[in-house]
TORFI-398451 format. One record per residue (C-alpha): x, y, z; residue in one letter. Coordinates in nm, 3 decimals, decimal comma, padded with zeros to 5 digits, m for minus. Each point is the difference from the previous one (the first is absolute). Layout:
REM residues N
+---------+---------+---------+----+
:       x :       y :       z : aa :
+---------+---------+---------+----+
:       X :       Y :       Z :  a :
...
+---------+---------+---------+----+
This chain:
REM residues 166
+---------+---------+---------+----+
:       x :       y :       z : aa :
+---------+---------+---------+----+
:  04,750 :  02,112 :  00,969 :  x :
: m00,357 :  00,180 : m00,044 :  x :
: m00,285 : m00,193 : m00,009 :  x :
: m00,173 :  00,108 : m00,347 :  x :
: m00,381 : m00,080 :  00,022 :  x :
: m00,117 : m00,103 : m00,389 :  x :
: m00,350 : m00,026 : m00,114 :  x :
: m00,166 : m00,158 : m00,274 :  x :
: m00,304 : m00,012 : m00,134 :  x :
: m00,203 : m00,250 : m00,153 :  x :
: m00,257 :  00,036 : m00,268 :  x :
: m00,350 : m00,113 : m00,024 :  x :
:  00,068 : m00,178 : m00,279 :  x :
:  00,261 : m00,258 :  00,108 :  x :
: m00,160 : m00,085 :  00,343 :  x :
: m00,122 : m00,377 : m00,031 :  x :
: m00,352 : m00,112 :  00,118 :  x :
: m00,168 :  00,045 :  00,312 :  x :
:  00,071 : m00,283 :  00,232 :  x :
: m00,361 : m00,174 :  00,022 :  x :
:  00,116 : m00,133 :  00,320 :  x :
:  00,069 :  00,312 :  00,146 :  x :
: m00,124 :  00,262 : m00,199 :  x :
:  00,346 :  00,194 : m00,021 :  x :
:  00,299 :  00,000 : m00,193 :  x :
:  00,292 : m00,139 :  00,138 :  x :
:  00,297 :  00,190 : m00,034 :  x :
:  00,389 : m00,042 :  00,086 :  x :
:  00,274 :  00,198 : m00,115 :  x :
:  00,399 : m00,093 : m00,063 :  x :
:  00,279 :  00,190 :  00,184 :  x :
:  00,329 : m00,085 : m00,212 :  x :
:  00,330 :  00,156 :  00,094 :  x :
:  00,177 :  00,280 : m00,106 :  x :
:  00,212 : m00,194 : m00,287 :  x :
: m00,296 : m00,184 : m00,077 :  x :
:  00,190 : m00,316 :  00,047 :  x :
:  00,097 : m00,069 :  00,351 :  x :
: m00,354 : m00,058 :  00,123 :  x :
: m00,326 :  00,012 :  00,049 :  x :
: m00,352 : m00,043 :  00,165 :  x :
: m00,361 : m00,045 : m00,054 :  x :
: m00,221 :  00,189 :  00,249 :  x :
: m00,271 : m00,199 :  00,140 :  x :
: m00,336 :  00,014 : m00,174 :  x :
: m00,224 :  00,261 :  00,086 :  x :
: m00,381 :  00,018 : m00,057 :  x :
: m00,147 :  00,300 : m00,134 :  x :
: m00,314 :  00,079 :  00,015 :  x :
: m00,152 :  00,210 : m00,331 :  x :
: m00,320 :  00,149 :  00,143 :  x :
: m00,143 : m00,063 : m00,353 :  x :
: m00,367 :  00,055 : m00,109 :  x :
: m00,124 : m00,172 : m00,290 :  x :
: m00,296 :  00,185 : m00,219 :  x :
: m00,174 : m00,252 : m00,219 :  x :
: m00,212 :  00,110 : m00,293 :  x :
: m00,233 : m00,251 : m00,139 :  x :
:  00,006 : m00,358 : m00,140 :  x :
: m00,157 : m00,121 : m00,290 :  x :
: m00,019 : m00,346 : m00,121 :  x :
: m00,194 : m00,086 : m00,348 :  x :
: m00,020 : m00,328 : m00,163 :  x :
:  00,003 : m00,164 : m00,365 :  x :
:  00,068 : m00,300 : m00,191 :  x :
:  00,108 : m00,216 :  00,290 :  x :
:  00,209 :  00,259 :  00,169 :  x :
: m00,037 :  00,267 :  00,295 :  x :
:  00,206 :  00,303 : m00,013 :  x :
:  00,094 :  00,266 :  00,246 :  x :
:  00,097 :  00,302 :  00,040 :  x :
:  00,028 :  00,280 :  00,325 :  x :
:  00,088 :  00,349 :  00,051 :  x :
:  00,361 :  00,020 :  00,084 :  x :
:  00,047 :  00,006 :  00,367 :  x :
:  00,131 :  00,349 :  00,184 :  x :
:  00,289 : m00,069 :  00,232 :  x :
: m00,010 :  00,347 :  00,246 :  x :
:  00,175 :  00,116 :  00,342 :  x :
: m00,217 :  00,236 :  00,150 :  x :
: m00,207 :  00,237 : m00,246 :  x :
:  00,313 : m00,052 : m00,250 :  x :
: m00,021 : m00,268 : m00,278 :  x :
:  00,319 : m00,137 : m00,053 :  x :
: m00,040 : m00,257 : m00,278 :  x :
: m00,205 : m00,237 : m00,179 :  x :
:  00,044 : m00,380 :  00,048 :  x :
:  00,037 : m00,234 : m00,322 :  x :
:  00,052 : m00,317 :  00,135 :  x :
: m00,294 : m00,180 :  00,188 :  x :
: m00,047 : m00,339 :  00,145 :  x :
: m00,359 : m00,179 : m00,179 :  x :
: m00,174 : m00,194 :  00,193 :  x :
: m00,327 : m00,187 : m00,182 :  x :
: m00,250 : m00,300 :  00,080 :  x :
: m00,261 : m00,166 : m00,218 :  x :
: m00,323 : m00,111 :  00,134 :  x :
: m00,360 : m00,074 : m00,063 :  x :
: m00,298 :  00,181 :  00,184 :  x :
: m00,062 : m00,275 :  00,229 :  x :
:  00,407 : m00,065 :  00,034 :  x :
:  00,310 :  00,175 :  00,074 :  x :
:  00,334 : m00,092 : m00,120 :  x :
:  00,342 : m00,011 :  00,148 :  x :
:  00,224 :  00,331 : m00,024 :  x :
:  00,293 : m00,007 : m00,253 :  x :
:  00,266 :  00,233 : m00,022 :  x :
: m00,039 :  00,072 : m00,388 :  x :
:  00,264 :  00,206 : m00,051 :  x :
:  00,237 :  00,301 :  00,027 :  x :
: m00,090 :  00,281 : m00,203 :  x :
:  00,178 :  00,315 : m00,144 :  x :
: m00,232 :  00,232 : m00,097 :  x :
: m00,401 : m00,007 :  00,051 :  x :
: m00,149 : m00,228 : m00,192 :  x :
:  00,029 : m00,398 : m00,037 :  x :
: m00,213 : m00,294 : m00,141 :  x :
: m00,104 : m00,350 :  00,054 :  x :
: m00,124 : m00,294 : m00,180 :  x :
: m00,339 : m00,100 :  00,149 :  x :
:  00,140 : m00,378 :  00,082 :  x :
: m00,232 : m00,349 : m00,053 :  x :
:  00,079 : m00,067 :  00,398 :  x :
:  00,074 :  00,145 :  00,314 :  x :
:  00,038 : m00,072 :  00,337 :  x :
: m00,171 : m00,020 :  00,353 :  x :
:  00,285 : m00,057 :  00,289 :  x :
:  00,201 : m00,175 : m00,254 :  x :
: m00,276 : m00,228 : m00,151 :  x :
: m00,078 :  00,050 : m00,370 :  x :
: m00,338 :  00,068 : m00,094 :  x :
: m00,127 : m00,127 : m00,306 :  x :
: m00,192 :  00,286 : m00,177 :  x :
:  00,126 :  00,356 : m00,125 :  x :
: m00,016 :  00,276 :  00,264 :  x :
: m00,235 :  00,271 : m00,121 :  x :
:  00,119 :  00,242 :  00,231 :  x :
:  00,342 :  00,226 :  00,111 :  x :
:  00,128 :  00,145 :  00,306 :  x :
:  00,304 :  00,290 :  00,021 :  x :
:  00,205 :  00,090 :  00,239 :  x :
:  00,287 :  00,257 : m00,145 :  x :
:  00,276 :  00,058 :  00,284 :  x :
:  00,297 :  00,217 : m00,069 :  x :
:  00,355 : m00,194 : m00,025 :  x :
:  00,103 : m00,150 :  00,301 :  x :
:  00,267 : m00,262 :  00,111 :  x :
: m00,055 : m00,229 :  00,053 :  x :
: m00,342 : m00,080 : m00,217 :  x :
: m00,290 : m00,056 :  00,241 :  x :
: m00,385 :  00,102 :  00,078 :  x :
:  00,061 :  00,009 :  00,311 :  x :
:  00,080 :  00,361 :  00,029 :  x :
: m00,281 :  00,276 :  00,004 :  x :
:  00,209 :  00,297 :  00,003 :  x :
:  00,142 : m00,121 : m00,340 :  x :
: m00,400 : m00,054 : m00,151 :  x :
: m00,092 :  00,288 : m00,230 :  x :
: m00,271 : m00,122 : m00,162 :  x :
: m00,245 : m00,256 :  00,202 :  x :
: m00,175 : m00,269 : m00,149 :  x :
: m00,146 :  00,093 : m00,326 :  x :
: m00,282 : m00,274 : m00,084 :  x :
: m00,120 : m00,032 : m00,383 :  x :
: m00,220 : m00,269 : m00,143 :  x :
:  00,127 : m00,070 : m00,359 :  x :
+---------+---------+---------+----+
């Protein structure tokens, strides 16, 4: 029998996060049998490097009535000169502090789109201790999606710390 050589392609769109561990995607593909019963099997997991570049914009971040909001230019995702999409999900990254202080890092959320807010809280917390006065000031980190959720990863960071008194 001929060996027949099939290709597929896989969109953009449906590729999951970066691995923050490795910066690639994994990938693995299924060989099933001519019948499409008989059998099958997984190839091992590859790791594929994107040779991304992220283009940030600018961040923002305003405050009012006990809240901080903030907002960034979506971030550029492009392979050589060629931009080949804009993210929409990003990993948030935030810590309250005082002048004279600096809080502990929380992962504050995952984000679709480019904007989020927070409630200023009546706490927060120096390696793991509560204090017991409101913070009166905000640090951002914004990282683009990545698996799993971590600081730890620079190539990820689009937007480095942002620092705003309320």
């Amino acid at each position: 029998m001929a060996e027949v050589i099939k290709k597929a392609t896989v969109s953009k769109n449906i590729l999951p996060a970066i691995s923050s561990s490795t910066e690639t995607y994994g990938v693995r593909y299924r060989v099933i049998s001519e019948d499409k019963n008989r059998s099958s099997s997984w190839s091992p997991i590859f790791d594929v490097d994107p040779n991304y570049t992220y283009i940030p914009g600018k961040i923002n971040i305003t405050s009012a009535n006990g809240a901080v909001s903030i907002t960034w230019d979506p971030v550029s995702i492009k392979i050589g000169t060629n931009v080949i999409k804009n993210e929409t999900e990003y990993d948030v990254w935030i810590k309250w502090s005082k002048p004279d202080t600096f809080g502990d890092w929380i992962s504050a959320r995952r984000v679709t789109g480019n904007n989020t807010s927070f409630v200023v809280p009546d706490t927060y917390y120096i390696n793991g201790v509560s204090q017991s006065y409101v913070p009166n000031r905000i640090t951002v980190e914004v990282y683009v999606k990545g698996d799993p959720v971590t600081r730890n990863v620079a190539y990820l960071r689009v937007y480095n710390p942002a620092i705003y008194t309320i």
